[in-house]
N, C-alpha and C positions, 0 to 999 in steps of 0.2 A: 385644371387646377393650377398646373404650371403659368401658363398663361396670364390669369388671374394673381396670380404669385408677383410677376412682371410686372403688368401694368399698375400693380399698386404700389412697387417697391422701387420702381423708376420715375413715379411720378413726385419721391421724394428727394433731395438734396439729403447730402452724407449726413451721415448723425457723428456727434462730436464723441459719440461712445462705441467709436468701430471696434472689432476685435482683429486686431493684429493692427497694420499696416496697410491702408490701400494704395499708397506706394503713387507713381507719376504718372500722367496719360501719353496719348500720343496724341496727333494732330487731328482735333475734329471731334476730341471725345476728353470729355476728362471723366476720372473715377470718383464715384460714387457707392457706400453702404448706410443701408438701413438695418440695422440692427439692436438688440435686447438683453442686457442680464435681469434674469429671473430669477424670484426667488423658489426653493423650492419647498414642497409639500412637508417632506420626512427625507430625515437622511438616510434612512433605514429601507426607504421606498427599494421596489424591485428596480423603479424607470424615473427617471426626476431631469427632465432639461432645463441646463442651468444658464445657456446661452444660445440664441439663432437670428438669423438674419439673412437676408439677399445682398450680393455685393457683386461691384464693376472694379474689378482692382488693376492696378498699374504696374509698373518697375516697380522693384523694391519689394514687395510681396512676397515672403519670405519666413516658414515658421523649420525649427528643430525641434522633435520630438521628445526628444532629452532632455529638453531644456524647458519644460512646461509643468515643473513640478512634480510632488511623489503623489499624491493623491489619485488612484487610477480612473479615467472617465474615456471620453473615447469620442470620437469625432466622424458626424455622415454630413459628406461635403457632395453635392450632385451639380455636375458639370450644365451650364446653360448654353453658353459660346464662349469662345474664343480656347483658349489650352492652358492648361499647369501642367506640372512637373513634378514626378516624387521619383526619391530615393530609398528604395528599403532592401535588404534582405541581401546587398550586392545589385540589386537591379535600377535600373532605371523606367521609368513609366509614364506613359503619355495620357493626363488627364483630358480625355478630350468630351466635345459634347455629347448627351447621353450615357454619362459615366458615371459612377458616384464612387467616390472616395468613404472607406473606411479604415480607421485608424485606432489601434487602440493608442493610451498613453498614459504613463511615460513606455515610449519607444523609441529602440534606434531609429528613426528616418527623418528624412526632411522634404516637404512639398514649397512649391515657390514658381512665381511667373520670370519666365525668362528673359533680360531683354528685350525694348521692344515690341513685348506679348500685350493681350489682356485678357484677361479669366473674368466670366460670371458667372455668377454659382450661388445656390442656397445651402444653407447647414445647418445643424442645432447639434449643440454639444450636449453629453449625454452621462449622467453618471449612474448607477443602478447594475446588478447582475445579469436585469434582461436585454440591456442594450449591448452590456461585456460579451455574453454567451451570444448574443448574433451574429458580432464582430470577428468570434473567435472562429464562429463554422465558418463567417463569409471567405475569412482568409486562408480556412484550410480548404473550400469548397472550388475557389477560384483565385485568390491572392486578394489583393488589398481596392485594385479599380475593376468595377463590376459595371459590366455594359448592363445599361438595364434602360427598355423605351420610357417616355414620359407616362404614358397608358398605363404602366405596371400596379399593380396598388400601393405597393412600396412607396412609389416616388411621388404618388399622389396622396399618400398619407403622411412623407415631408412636409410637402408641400403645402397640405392643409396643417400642421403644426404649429409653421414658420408663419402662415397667416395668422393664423388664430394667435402667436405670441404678439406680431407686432400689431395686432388692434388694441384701439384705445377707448374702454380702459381694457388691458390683456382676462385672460379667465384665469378665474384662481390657481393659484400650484398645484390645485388636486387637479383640477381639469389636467391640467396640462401632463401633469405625471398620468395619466389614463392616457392621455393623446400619443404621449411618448413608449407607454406602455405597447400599447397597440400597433405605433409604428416594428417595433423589436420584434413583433408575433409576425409580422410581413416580413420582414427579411428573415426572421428564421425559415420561413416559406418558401424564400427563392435561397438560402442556403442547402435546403436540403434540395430541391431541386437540382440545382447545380452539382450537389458531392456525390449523384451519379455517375455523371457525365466528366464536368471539370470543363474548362476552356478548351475550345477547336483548336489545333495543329494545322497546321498549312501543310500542302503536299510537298513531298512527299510523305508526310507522318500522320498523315489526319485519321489512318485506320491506328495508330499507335496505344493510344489508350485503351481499345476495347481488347486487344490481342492483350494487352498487359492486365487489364485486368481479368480475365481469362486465365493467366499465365499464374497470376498472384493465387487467385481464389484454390488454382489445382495444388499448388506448388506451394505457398506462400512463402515463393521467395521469388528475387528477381534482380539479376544486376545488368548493369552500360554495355558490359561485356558481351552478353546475350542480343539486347537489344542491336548492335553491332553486326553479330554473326546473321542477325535477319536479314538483317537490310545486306548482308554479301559484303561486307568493309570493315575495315579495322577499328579500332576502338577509340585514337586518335582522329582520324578522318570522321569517321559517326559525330563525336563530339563535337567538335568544329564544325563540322553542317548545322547540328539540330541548334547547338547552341546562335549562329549565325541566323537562320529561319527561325527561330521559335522563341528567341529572348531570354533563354535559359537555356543553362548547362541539361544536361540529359541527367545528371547524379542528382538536381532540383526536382525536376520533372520528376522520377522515383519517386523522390522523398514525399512530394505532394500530392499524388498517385497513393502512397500507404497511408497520409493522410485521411484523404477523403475515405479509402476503406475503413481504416479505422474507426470513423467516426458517423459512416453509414452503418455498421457494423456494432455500436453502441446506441446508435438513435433508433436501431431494431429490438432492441431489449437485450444485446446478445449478451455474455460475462464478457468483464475485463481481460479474460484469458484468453478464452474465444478471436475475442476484436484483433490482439496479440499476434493472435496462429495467421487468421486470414490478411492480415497487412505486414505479413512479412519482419515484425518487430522483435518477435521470438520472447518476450517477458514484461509480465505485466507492469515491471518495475518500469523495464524500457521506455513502453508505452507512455506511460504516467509521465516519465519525465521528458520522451521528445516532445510529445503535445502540449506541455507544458512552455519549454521553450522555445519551439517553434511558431507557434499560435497563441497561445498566451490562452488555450484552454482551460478553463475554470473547472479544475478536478476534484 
């Protein structure tokens, strides 16, 4: 499907109604989008995609988060070749190929091709509860770029979206609000999948996770400190390693760690208080409101 996604959308010259910026080429290539605003079905809809397209972008490529309006929608961007660049959360992150970008918005961050670079990538921007609540497990399940193969059904139900929008003539907003719908039920799929697990650790941390969450489930609690005395080293030194290996602070990692329980822990039927005890939050209030602004959890 991806494949097919390509061939049809490279065989077109940029459309005059790109979304954002496709910015400048480099030698041998110039940028190129094919892209759609839609109208949609019902505002009221669970799923309603209001914008998607395949795009070759250049320099200059360049969006802020913050800066895209109050209205909340949310944005699945899936890496083709070449590389982007986000910033969220304090972190930086390497958009690379087989990745997809999820985003809610408005949000602090900003994604953008570096210098030099070029990004190709499909996406469909998405307004509705059931695209929000995808977005919100994906970021607590793994953070905001989700390696995910072309093969996934996820990426092939983009895929087949973004086709179905740019055919001419497109299928009505209801179609497409079902297409969009449907895409949100697959990433819910590989979000919980994921909010077992969580992203690999490189060694030496990669048993890190499962001791911690062991540690949480008996304990429900768990500090840096600890994690520290495991590994035989101070709490300074620990820091600075994992943070340097692992792209985050070790106080992250926790927080994203009680996350995912928490939210494996509610997609079990568990009570709010329950979820609470076993993620180390200590009060429902708590819960309510880290997940809230953490993740942007729809509570």
């Amino acid at each position: 499907m991806i494949s097919r996604l390509r061939r049809a959308a490279l065989a077109v010259r940029r459309s005059p109604t790109g979304e954002g910026r496709a910015g400048r080429g480099g030698r041998g290539w110039r940028p190129r989008t094919r892209d759609r605003l839609l109208g949609e079905a019902d505002q009221a809809a669970e799923a309603a995609v209001f914008s998607l397209g395949h795009s070759l972008v250049g320099e200059g490529y360049d969006f802020d988060g913050a800066r895209r309006g109050e209205e909340p929608w949310v944005l699945l961007q899936y890496t083709l070749s070449g590389e982007g660049r986000l910033r969220r959360g304090g972190r930086e992150l390497a958009c690379a190929p087989g990745t997809l970008l999820v985003l809610p918005v408005p949000d602090r961050h900003r994604y953008w091709l570096p210098a030099g670079g070029r990004w190709e990538f499909c996406y469909a921007s998405m307004r509705g509860s059931a695209p929000r609540r995808a977005v919100a497990r994906l970021l607590a399940a793994t953070g905001p770029v989700v390696a995910l193969e072309e093969r996934e059904p996820a990426v092939a139900a983009l895929a087949e979206l973004v086709l179905a929008g740019l055919a001419d003539p497109p299928p009505s907003p209801y179609a497409l609000s079902a297409a969009a719908f449907s895409l949100a039920m697959h990433l819910l799929q590989v979000a919980d999948r994921l909010a077992v697990s969580g992203p690999d650790l490189p060694e030496p941390f990669a048993d890190l996770p499962d001791w911690c969450r062991s540690r949480l489930a008996r304990r429900g609690r768990l500090s840096v400190a600890e994690l520290a005395v495991r590994h035989g080293t101070s709490r300074e030194h620990f820091s600075r390693r994992f943070t340097t290996l692992c792209g985050r602070s070790p106080g992250r990692f926790l927080a994203e760690l009680r996350h995912r329980a928490a939210l494996a822990a509610l997609h079990r039927g568990t009570s709010a208080a329950a979820a609470a005890r076993e993620s180390g939050l200590a009060t429902v209030s708590g819960l309510r409101r880290r997940l809230r602004r953490e993740i942007g959890y729809p509570w």
